[in-house]
N, CA, C and O atoms as a Tripos MOL2 file, in Angstrom:
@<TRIPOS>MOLECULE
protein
  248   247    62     0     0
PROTEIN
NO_CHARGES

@<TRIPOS>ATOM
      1 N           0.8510   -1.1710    0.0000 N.3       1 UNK1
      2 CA          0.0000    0.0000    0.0000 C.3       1 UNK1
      3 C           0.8990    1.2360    0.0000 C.2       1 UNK1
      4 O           1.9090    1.1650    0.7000 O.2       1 UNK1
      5 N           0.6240    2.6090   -0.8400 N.am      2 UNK2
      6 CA          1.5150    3.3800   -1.0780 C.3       2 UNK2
      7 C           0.4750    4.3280   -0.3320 C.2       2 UNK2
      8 O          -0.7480    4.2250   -0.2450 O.2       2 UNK2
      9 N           1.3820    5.3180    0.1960 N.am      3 UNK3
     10 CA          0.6890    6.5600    0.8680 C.3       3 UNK3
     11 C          -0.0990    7.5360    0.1820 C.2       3 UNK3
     12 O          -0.8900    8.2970    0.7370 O.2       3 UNK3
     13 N           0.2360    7.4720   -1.5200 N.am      4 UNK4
     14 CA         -0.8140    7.8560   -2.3970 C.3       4 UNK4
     15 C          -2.2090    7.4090   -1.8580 C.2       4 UNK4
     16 O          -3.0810    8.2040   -1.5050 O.2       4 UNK4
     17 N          -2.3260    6.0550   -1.8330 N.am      5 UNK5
     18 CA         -3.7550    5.3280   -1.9390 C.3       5 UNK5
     19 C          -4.5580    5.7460   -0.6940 C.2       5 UNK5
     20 O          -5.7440    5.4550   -0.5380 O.2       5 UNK5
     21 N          -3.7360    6.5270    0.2750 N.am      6 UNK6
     22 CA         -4.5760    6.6930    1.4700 C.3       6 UNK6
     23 C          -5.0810    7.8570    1.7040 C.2       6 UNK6
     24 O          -5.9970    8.1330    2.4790 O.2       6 UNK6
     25 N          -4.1130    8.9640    0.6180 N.am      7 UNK7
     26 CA         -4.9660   10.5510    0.4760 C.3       7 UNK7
     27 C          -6.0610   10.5530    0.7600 C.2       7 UNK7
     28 O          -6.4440   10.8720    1.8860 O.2       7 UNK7
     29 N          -7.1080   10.0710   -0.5210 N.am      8 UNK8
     30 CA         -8.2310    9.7110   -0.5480 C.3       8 UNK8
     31 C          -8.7870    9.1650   -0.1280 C.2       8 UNK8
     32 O          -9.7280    8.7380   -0.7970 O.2       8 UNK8
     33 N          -8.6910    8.8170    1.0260 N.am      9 UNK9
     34 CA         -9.2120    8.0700    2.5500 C.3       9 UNK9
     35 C         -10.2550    9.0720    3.1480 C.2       9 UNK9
     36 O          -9.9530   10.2300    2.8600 O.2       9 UNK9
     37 N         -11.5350    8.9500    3.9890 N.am     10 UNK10
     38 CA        -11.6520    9.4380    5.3250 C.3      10 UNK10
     39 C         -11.0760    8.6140    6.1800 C.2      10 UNK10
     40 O         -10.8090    7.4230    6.0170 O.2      10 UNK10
     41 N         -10.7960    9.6620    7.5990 N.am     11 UNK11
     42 CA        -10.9910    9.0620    8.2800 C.3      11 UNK11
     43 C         -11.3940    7.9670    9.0000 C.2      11 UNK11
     44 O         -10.6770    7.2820    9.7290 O.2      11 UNK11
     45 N         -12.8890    7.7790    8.7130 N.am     12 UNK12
     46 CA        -13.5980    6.4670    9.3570 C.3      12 UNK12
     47 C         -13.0890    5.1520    8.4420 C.2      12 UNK12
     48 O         -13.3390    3.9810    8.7290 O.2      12 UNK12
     49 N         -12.0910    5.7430    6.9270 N.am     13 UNK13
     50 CA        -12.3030    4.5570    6.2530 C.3      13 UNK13
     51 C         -10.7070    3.7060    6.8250 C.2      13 UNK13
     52 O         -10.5090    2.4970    6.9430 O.2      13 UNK13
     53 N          -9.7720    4.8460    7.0900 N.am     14 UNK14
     54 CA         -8.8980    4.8440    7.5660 C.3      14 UNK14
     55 C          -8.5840    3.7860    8.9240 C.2      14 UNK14
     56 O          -7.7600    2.8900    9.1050 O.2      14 UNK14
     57 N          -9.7790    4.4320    9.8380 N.am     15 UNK15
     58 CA         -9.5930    3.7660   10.7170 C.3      15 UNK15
     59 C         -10.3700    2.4890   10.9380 C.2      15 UNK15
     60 O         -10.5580    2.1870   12.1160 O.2      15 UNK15
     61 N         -11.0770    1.3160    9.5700 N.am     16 UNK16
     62 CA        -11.7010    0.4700    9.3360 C.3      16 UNK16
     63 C         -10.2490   -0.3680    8.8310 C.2      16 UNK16
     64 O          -9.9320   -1.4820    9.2470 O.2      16 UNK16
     65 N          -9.5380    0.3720    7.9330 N.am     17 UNK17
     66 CA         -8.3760   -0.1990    7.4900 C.3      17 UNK17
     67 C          -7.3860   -0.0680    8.5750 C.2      17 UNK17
     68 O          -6.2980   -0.1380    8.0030 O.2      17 UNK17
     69 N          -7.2050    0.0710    9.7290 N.am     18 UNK18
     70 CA         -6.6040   -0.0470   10.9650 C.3      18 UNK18
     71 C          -6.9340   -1.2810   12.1090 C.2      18 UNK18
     72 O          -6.2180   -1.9610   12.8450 O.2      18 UNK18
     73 N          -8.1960   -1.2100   11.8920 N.am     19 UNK19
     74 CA         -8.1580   -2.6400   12.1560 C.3      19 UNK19
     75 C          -8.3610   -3.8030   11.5310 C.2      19 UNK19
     76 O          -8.4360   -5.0010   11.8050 O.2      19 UNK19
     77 N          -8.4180   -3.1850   10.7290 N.am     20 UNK20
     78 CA         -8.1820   -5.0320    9.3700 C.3      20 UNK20
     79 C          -6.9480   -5.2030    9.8380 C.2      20 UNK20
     80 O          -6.6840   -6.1610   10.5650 O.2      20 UNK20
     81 N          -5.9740   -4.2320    9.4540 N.am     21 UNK21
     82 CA         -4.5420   -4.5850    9.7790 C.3      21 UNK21
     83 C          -4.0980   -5.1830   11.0560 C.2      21 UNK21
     84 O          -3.2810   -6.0840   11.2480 O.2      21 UNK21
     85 N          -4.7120   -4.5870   11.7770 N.am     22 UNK22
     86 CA         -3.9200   -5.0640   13.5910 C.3      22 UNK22
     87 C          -4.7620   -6.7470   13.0900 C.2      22 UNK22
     88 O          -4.1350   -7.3110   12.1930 O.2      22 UNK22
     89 N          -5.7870   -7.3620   13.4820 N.am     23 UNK23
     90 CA         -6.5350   -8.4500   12.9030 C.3      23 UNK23
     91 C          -5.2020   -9.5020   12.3810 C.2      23 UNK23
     92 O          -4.6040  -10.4490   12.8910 O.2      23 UNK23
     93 N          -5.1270   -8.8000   11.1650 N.am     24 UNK24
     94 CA         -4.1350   -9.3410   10.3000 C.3      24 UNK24
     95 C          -2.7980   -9.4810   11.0430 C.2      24 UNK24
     96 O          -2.3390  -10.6150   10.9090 O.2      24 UNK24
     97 N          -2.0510   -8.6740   11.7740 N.am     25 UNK25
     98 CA         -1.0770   -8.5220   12.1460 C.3      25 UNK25
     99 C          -0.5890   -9.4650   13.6320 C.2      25 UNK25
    100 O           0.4950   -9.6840   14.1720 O.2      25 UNK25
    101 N          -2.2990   -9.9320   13.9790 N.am     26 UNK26
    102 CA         -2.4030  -10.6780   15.4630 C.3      26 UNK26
    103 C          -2.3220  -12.0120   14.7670 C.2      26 UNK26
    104 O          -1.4420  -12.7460   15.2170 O.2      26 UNK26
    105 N          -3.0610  -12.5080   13.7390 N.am     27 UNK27
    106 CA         -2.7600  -13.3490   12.8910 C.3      27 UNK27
    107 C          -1.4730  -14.0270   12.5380 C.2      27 UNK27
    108 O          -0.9400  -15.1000   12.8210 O.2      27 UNK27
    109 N          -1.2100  -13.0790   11.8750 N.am     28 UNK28
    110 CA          0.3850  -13.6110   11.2980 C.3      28 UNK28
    111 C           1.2740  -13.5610   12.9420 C.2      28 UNK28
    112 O           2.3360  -14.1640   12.7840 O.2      28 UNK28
    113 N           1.1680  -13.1240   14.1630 N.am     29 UNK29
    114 CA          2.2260  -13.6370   15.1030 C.3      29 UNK29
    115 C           1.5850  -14.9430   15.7330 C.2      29 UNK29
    116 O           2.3030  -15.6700   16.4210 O.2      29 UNK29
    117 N           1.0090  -15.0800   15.6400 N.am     30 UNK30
    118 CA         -0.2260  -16.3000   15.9620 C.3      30 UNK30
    119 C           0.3840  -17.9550   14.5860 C.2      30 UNK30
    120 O           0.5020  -19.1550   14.8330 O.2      30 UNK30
    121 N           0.5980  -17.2130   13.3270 N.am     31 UNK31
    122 CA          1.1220  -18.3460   12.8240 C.3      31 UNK31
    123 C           2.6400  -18.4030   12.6960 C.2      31 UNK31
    124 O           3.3110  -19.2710   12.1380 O.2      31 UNK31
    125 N           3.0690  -17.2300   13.3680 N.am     32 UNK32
    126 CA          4.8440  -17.4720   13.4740 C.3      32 UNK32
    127 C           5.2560  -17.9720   14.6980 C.2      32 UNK32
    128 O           6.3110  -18.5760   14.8860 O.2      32 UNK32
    129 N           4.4330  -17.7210   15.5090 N.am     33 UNK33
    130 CA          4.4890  -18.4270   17.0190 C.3      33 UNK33
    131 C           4.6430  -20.0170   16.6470 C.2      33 UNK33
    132 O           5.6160  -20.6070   17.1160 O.2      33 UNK33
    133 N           3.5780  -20.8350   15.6960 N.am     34 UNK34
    134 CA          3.0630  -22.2450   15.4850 C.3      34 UNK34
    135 C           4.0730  -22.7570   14.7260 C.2      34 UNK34
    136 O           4.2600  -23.9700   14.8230 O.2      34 UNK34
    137 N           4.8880  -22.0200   13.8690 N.am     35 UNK35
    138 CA          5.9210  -22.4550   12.5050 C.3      35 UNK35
    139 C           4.9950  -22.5810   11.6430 C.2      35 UNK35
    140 O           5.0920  -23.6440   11.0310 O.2      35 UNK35
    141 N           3.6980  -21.6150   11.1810 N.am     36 UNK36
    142 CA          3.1630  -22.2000   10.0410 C.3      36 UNK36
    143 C           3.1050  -20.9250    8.7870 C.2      36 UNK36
    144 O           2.5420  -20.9430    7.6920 O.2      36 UNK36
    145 N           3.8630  -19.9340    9.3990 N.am     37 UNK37
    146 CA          3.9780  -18.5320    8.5040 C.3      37 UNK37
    147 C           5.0460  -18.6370    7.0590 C.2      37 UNK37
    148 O           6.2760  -18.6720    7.0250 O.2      37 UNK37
    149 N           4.3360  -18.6600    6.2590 N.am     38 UNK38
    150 CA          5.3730  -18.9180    5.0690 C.3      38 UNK38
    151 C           5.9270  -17.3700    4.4550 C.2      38 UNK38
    152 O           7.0860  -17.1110    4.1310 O.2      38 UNK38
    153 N           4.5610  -16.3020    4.3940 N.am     39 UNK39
    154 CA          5.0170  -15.0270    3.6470 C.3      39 UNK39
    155 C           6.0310  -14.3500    5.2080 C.2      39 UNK39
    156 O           5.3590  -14.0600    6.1980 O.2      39 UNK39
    157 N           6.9150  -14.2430    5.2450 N.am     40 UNK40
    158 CA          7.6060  -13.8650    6.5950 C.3      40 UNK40
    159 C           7.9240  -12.5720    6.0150 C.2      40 UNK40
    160 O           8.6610  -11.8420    6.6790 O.2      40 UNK40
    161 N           7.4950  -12.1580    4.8850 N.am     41 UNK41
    162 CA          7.5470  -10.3090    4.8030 C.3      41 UNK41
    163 C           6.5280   -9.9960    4.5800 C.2      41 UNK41
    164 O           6.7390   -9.2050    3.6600 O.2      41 UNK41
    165 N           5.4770  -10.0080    4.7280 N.am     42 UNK42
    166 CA          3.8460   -9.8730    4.7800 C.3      42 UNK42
    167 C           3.9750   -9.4550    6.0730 C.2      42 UNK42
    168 O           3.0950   -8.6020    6.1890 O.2      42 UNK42
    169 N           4.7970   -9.5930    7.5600 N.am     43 UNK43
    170 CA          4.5610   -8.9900    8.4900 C.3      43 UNK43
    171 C           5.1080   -8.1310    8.4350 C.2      43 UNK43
    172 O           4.2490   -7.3070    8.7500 O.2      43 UNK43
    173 N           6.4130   -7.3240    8.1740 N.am     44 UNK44
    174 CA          6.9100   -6.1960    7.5240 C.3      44 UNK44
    175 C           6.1990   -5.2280    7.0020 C.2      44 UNK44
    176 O           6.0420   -4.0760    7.4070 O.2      44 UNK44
    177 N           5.5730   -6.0160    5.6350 N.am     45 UNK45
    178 CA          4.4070   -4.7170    5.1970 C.3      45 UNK45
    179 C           3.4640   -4.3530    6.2000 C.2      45 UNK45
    180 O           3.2240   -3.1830    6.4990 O.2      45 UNK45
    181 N           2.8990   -5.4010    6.7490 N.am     46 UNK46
    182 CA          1.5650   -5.1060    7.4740 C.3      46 UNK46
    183 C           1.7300   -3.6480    8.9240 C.2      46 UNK46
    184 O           1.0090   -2.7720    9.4000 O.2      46 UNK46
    185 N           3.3550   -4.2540    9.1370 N.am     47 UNK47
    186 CA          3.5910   -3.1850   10.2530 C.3      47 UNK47
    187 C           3.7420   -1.9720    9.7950 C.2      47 UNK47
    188 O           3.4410   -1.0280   10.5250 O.2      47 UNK47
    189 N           4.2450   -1.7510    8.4790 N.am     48 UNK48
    190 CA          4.3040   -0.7560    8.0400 C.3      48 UNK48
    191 C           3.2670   -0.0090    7.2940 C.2      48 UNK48
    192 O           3.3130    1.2040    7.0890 O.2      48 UNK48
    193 N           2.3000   -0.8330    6.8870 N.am     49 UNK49
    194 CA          0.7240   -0.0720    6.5010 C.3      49 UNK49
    195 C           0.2620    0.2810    7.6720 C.2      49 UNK49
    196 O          -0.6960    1.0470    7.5770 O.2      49 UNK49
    197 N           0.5600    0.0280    8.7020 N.am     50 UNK50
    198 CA         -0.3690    0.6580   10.1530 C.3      50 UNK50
    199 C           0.7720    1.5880   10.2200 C.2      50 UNK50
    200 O           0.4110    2.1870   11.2330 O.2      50 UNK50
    201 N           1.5660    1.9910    9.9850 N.am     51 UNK51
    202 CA          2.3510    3.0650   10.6110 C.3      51 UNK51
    203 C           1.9990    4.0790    9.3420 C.2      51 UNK51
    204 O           1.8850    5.2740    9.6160 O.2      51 UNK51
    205 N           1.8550    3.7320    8.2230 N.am     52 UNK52
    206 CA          1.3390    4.6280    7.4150 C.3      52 UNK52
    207 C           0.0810    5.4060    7.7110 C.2      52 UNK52
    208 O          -0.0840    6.6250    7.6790 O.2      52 UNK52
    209 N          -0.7870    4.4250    8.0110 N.am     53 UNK53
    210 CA         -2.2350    4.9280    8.3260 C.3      53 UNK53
    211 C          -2.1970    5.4980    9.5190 C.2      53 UNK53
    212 O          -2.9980    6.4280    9.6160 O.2      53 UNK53
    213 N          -1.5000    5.2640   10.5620 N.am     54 UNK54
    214 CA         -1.6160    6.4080   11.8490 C.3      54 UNK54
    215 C          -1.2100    7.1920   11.2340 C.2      54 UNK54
    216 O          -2.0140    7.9930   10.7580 O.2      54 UNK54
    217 N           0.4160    7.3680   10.9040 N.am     55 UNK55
    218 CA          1.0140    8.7180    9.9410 C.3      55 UNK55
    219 C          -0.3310    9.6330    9.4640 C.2      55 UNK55
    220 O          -0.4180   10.8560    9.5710 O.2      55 UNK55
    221 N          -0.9780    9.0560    9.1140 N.am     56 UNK56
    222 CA         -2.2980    9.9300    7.5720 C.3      56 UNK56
    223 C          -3.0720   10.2900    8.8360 C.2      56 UNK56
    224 O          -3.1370   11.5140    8.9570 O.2      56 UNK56
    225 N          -3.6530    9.6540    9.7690 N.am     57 UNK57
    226 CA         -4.9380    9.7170   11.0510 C.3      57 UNK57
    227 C          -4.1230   11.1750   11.5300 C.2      57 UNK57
    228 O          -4.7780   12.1950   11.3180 O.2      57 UNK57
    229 N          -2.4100   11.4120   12.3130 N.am     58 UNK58
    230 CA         -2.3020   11.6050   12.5710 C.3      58 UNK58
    231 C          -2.0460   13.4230   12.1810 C.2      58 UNK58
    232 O          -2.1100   14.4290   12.8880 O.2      58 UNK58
    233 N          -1.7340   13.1990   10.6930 N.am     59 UNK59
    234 CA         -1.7650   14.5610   10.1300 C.3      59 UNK59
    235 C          -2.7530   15.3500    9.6450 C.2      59 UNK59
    236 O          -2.5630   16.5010    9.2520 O.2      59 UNK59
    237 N          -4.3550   14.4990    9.6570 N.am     60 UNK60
    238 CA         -5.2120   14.8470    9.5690 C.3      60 UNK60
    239 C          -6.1020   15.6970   10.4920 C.2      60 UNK60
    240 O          -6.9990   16.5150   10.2830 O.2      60 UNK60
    241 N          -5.2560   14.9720   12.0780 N.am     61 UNK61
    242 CA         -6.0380   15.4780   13.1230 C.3      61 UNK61
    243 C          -5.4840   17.0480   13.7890 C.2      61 UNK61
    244 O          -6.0350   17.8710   14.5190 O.2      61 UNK61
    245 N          -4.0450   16.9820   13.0990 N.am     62 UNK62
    246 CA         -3.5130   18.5990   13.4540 C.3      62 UNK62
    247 C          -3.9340   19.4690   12.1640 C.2      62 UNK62
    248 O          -3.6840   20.6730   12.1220 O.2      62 UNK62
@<TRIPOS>BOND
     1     1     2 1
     2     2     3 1
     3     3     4 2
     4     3     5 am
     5     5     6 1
     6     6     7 1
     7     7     8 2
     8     7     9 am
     9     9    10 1
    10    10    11 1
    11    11    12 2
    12    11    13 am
    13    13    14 1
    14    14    15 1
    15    15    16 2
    16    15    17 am
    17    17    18 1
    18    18    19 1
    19    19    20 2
    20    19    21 am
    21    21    22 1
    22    22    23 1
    23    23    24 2
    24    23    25 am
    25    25    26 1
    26    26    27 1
    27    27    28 2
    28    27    29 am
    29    29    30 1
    30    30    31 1
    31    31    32 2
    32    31    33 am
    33    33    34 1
    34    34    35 1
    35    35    36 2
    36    35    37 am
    37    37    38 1
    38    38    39 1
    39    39    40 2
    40    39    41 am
    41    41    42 1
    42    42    43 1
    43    43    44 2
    44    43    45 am
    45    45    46 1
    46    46    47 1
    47    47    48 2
    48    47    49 am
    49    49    50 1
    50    50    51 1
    51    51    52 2
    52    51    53 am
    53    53    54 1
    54    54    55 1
    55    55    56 2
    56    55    57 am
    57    57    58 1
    58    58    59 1
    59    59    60 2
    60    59    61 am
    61    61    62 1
    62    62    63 1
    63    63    64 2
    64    63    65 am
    65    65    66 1
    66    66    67 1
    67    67    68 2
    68    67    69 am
    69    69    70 1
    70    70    71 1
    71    71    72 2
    72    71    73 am
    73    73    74 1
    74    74    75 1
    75    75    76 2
    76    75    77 am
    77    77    78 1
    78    78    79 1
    79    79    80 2
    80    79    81 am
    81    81    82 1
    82    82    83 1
    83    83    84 2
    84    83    85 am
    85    85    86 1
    86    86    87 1
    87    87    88 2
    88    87    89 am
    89    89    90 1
    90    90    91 1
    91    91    92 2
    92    91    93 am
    93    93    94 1
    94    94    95 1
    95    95    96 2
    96    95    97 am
    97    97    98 1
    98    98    99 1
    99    99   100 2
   100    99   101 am
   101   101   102 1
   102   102   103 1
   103   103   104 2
   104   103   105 am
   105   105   106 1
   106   106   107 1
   107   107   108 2
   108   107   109 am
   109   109   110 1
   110   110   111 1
   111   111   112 2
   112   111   113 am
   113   113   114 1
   114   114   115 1
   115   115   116 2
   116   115   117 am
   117   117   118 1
   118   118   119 1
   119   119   120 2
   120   119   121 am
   121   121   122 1
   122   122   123 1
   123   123   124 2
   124   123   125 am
   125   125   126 1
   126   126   127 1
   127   127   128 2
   128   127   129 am
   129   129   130 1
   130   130   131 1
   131   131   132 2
   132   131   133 am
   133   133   134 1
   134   134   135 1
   135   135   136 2
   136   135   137 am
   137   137   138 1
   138   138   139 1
   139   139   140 2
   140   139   141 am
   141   141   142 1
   142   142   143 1
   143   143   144 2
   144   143   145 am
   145   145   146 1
   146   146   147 1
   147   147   148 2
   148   147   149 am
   149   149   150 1
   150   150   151 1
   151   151   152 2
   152   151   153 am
   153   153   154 1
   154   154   155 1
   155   155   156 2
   156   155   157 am
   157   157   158 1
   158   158   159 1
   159   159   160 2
   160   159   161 am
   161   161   162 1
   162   162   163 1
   163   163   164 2
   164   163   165 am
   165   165   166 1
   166   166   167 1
   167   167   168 2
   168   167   169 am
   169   169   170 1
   170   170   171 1
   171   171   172 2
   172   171   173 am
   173   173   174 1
   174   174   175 1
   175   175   176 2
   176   175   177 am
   177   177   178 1
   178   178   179 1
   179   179   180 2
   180   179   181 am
   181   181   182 1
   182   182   183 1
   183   183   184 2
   184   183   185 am
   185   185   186 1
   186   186   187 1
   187   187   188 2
   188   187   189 am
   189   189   190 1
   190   190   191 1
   191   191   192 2
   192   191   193 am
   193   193   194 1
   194   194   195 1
   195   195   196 2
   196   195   197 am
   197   197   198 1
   198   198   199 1
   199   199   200 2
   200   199   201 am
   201   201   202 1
   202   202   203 1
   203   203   204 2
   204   203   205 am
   205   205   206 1
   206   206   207 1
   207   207   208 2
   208   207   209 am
   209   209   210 1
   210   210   211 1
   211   211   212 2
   212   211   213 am
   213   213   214 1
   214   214   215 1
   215   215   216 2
   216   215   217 am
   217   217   218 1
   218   218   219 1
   219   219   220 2
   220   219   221 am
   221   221   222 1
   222   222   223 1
   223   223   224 2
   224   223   225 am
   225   225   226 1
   226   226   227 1
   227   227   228 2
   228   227   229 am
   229   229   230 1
   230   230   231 1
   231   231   232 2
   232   231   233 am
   233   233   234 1
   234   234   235 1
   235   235   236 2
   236   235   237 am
   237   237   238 1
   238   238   239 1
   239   239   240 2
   240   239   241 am
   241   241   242 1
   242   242   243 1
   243   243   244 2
   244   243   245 am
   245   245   246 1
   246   246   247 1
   247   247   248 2
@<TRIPOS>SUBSTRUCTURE
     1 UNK1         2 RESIDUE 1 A UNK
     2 UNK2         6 RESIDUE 1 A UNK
     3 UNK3        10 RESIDUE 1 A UNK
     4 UNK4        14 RESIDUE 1 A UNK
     5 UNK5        18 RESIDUE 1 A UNK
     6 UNK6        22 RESIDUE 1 A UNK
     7 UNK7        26 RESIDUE 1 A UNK
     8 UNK8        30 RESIDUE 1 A UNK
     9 UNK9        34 RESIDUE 1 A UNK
    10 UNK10       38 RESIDUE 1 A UNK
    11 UNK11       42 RESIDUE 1 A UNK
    12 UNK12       46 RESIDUE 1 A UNK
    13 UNK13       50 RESIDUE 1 A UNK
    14 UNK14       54 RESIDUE 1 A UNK
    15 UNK15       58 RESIDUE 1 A UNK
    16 UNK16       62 RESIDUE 1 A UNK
    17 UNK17       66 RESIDUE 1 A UNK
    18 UNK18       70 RESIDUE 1 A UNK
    19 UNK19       74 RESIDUE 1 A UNK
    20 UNK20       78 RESIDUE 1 A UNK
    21 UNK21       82 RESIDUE 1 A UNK
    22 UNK22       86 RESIDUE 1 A UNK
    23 UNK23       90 RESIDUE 1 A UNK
    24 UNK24       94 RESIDUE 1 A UNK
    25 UNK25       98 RESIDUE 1 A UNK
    26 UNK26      102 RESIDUE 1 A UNK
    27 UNK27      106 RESIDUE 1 A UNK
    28 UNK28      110 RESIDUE 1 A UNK
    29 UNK29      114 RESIDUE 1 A UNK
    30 UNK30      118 RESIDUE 1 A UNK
    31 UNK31      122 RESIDUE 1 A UNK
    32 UNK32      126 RESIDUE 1 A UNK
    33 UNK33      130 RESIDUE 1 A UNK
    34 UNK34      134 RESIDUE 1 A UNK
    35 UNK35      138 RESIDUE 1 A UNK
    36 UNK36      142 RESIDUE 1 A UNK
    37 UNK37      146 RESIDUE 1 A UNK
    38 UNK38      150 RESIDUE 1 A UNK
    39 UNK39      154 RESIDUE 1 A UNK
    40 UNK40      158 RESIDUE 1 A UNK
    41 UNK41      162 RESIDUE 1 A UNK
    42 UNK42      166 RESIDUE 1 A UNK
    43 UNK43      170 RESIDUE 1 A UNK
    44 UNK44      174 RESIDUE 1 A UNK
    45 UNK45      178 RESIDUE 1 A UNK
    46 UNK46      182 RESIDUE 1 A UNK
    47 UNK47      186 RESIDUE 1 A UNK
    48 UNK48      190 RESIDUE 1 A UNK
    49 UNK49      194 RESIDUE 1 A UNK
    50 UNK50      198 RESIDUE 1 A UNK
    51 UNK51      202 RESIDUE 1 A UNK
    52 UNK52      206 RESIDUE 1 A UNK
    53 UNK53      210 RESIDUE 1 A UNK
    54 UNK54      214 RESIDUE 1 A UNK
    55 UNK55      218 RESIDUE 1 A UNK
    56 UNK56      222 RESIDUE 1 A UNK
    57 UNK57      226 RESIDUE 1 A UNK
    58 UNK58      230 RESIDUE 1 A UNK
    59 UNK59      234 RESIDUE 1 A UNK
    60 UNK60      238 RESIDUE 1 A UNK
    61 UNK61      242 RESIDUE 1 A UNK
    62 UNK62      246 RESIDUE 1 A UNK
Protein backbone atom coordinates (compact mmCIF):
# COMPACT_ATOMS: atom_id res chain seq x y z
CA UNK A 1 0.00 0.00 0.00
CA UNK A 2 1.52 3.38 -1.08
CA UNK A 3 0.69 6.56 0.87
CA UNK A 4 -0.81 7.86 -2.40
CA UNK A 5 -3.75 5.33 -1.94
CA UNK A 6 -4.58 6.69 1.47
CA UNK A 7 -4.97 10.55 0.48
CA UNK A 8 -8.23 9.71 -0.55
CA UNK A 9 -9.21 8.07 2.55
CA UNK A 10 -11.65 9.44 5.33
CA UNK A 11 -10.99 9.06 8.28
CA UNK A 12 -13.60 6.47 9.36
CA UNK A 13 -12.30 4.56 6.25
CA UNK A 14 -8.90 4.84 7.57
CA UNK A 15 -9.59 3.77 10.72
CA UNK A 16 -11.70 0.47 9.34
CA UNK A 17 -8.38 -0.20 7.49
CA UNK A 18 -6.60 -0.05 10.97
CA UNK A 19 -8.16 -2.64 12.16
CA UNK A 20 -8.18 -5.03 9.37
CA UNK A 21 -4.54 -4.58 9.78
CA UNK A 22 -3.92 -5.06 13.59
CA UNK A 23 -6.54 -8.45 12.90
CA UNK A 24 -4.14 -9.34 10.30
CA UNK A 25 -1.08 -8.52 12.15
CA UNK A 26 -2.40 -10.68 15.46
CA UNK A 27 -2.76 -13.35 12.89
CA UNK A 28 0.39 -13.61 11.30
CA UNK A 29 2.23 -13.64 15.10
CA UNK A 30 -0.23 -16.30 15.96
CA UNK A 31 1.12 -18.35 12.82
CA UNK A 32 4.84 -17.47 13.47
CA UNK A 33 4.49 -18.43 17.02
CA UNK A 34 3.06 -22.25 15.49
CA UNK A 35 5.92 -22.46 12.50
CA UNK A 36 3.16 -22.20 10.04
CA UNK A 37 3.98 -18.53 8.50
CA UNK A 38 5.37 -18.92 5.07
CA UNK A 39 5.02 -15.03 3.65
CA UNK A 40 7.61 -13.87 6.60
CA UNK A 41 7.55 -10.31 4.80
CA UNK A 42 3.85 -9.87 4.78
CA UNK A 43 4.56 -8.99 8.49
CA UNK A 44 6.91 -6.20 7.52
CA UNK A 45 4.41 -4.72 5.20
CA UNK A 46 1.56 -5.11 7.47
CA UNK A 47 3.59 -3.19 10.25
CA UNK A 48 4.30 -0.76 8.04
CA UNK A 49 0.72 -0.07 6.50
CA UNK A 50 -0.37 0.66 10.15
CA UNK A 51 2.35 3.07 10.61
CA UNK A 52 1.34 4.63 7.42
CA UNK A 53 -2.23 4.93 8.33
CA UNK A 54 -1.62 6.41 11.85
CA UNK A 55 1.01 8.72 9.94
CA UNK A 56 -2.30 9.93 7.57
CA UNK A 57 -4.94 9.72 11.05
CA UNK A 58 -2.30 11.61 12.57
CA UNK A 59 -1.77 14.56 10.13
CA UNK A 60 -5.21 14.85 9.57
CA UNK A 61 -6.04 15.48 13.12
CA UNK A 62 -3.51 18.60 13.45
Amino acid sequence: MKAEELLGKTADELKGMLVELKKEQFNLRFQKASGQLENTARVRQVRRDIARIKTMLNASAA
